[in-house]
C-alpha angles and dihedrals in degrees: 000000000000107000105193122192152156120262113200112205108212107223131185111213097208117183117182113211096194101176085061095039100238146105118241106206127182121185114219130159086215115193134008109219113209101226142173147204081232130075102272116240130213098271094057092046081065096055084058098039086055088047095056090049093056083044090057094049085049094057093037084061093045094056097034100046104013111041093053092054090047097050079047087046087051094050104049092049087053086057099049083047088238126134120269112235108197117236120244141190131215132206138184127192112200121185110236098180150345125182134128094293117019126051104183120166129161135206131219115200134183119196110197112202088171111212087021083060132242117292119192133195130200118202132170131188133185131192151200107227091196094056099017082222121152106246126230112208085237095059082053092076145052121282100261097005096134085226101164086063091068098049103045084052086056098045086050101052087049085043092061091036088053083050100040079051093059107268107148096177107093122102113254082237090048089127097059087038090057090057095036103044102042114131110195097204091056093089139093129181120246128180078255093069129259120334135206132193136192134213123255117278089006092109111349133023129301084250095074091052115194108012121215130195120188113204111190119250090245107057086073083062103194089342085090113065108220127172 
């Protein structure tokens, strides 16, 4: 029996800054590889591919963005005589979904600057193991299945029980934000169903973060292709 999984390579980004005389270090687990107890074949040497790719742009944004406010960050607590703490990221890779046809997974990352403040981020991608294609949501369904009215109706009903429960966190417009401020490459698929998140502050409070909404498989009825 074929087990597939994630491996997550843990990786030290470790940048000397001789003329300080530091070391600048930021912890990532960089990039999750989709392997198999099987001979892998090319269109899972695509979904790799693809992965390594999104690892490169990481680091490019580490050493172009962060690196610089770090080595700012250094200097300034040298002249304030205060001890440097090195910024870290951290970063957790978390399997949405495996079957014979889909492979989705999302990361959640939190970049401590310290005194600058922690940012997070939140990223999701889902693809077709036939093809190793990066799927859009919209390739998910059905040509002309109105999906998204079904999920904004979901997200709605959860939205009002969450609501009804207590939850005083979500905005009083929280109805015209759901439809505005949907970003359709912010899912993953889960054995759960399809999931859906949305960015901080867009329709709750910064306090909830990144907020998810899981809608079943079968309320999509045939809109959704499964196997």
């Amino acid at each position: 029996m074929k087990t597939d999984k994630i491996e997550i390579a843990e990786y030290v980004f470790a940048r000397e800054l001789a003329s300080y005389g530091m070391t600048l270090v930021i912890y990532d687990a960089v990039c999750p590889r989709f392997t198999a107890e099987y001979e892998l074949n090319i269109a899972h040497k695509k979904i790799n591919e693809n992965i390594q790719h999104i690892n490169l742009k990481k680091l490019n944004y580490l050493n172009r963005v962060v690196v610089p406010i770090a080595m700012r960050a250094y200097d300034q607590s040298q002249s304030a005589g205060e001890r440097f703490i090195p910024f870290e990221l951290y970063s957790r890779y978390t399997k949405g979904l495996l079957s014979d046809r889909y492979f989705s997974y999302y990361s959640d990352s939190a970049l401590n600057k310290n005194t600058y403040g922690v940012t997070y981020k939140k990223e999701s991608f889902t693809y077709e193991l036939s093809s190793g294609e990066l799927m859009q949501a919209e390739e998910l369904f059905t040509k002309n299945s109105h999906y998204k009215e079904i999920l904004f109706s979901g997200i709605a009903e959860q939205i009002r029980m969450r609501i009804e429960s207590g939850c005083e966190l979500y905005k009083e417009d929280w109805r015209l934000r759901m439809l505005e401020r949907f970003e359709a490459r912010n899912y993953y698929l889960s054995n759960a169903g399809f999931c859906v998140y949305y960015e901080p502050y867009t329709i709750a409070g910064g306090d909830l973060g990144y907020v998810t909404f899981v809608i079943p498989y079968e309320a999509f009825g045939s809109a959704f292709k499964t196997n």
